[in-house]
C-alpha positions as CSV (number, residue, x, y, z in Angstrom):
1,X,-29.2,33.5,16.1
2,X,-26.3,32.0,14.0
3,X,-22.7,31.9,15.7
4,X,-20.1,32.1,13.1
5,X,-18.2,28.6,12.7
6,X,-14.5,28.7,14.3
7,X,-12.2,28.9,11.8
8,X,-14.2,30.7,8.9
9,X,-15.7,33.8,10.6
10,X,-18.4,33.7,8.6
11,X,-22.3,32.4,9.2
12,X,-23.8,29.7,7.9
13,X,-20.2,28.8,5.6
14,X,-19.5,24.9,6.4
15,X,-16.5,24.0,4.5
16,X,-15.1,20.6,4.3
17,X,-12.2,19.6,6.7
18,X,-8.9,20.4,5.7
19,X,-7.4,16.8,6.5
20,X,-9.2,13.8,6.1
21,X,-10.6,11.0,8.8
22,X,-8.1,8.9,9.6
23,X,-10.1,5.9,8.3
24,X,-10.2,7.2,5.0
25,X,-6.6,8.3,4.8
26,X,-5.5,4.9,6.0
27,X,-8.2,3.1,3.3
28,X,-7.0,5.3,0.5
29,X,-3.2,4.7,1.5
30,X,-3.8,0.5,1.5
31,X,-5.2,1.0,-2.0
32,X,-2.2,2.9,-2.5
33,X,0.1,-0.1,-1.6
34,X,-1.9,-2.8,-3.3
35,X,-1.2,-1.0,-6.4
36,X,2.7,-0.7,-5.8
37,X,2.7,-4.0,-4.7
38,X,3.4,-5.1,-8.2
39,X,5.5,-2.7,-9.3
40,X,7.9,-3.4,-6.2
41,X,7.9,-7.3,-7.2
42,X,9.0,-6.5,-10.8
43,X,11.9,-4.8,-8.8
44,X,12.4,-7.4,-6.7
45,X,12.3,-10.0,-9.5
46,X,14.7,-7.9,-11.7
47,X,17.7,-7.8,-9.5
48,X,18.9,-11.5,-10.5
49,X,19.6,-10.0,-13.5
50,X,22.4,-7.8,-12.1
51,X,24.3,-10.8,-10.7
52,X,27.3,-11.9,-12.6
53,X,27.4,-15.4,-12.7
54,X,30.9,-15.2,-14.7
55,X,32.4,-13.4,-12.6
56,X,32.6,-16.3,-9.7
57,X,33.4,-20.2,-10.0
58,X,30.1,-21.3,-8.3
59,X,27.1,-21.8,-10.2
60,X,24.5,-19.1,-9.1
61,X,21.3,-21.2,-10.6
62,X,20.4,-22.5,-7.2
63,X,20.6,-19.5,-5.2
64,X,19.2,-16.9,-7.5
65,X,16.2,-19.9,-7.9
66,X,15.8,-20.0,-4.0
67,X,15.7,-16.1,-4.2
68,X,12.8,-16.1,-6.5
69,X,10.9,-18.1,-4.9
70,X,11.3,-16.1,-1.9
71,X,10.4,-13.0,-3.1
72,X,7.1,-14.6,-4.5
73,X,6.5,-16.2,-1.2
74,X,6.8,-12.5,0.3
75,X,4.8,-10.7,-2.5
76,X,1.8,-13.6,-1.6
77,X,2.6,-12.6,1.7
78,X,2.1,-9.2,1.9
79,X,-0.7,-9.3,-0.7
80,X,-2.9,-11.4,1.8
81,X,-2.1,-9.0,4.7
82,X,-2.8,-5.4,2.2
83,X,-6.1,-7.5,1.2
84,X,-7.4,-9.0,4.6
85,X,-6.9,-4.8,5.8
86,X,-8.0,-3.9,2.8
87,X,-11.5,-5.7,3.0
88,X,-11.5,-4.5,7.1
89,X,-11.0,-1.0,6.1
90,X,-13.6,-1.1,3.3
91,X,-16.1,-2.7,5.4
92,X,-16.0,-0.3,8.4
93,X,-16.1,2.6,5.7
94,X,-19.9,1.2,5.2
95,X,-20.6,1.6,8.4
96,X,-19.8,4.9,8.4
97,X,-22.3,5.7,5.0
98,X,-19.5,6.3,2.8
């Protein structure tokens, strides 16, 4: 005898979860960031370009250099730590056969 499943009502019917496992939603939402990841950096690179260097007496080469460099220093940053979870994440989704 074949019970009907819980939340169809119908025998036999298995239908695919409605939300995904949390390891593939977390997986798929890394990949998601990695691919941002550059898009946010040409953001973060293009706002030296709304400073205006006229407008003050100081000169605004040394700063807006040192802020550069920063935000590449946090771009590596972040794209070591979105690949090192990255590769963690792909390499338990083996182990699970998909």
């Amino acid at each position: 005898m074949t019970l009907p499943d819980a939340g169809t009502g119908r025998r036999g019917d298995r239908r695919p979860p409605v939300f995904l496992a949390r390891r593939s939603y977390r997986r798929r939402r890394m990949m998601d960031a990695c691919r941002m990841l550059p898009i946010l950096g040409a953001a973060l690179w293009m706002i030296p370009i709304l400073w205006h260097p006229a407008d003050t007496a100081a000169d605004d080469t040394a700063p807006g250099i040192v802020y550069l460099f920063a935000v590449w220093i946090v771009l590596v940053a972040l794209a070591a730590a979105l690949s090192r979870g990255l590769t963690r994440a792909l390499e338990d989704g083996e182990d699970e056969g998909g």
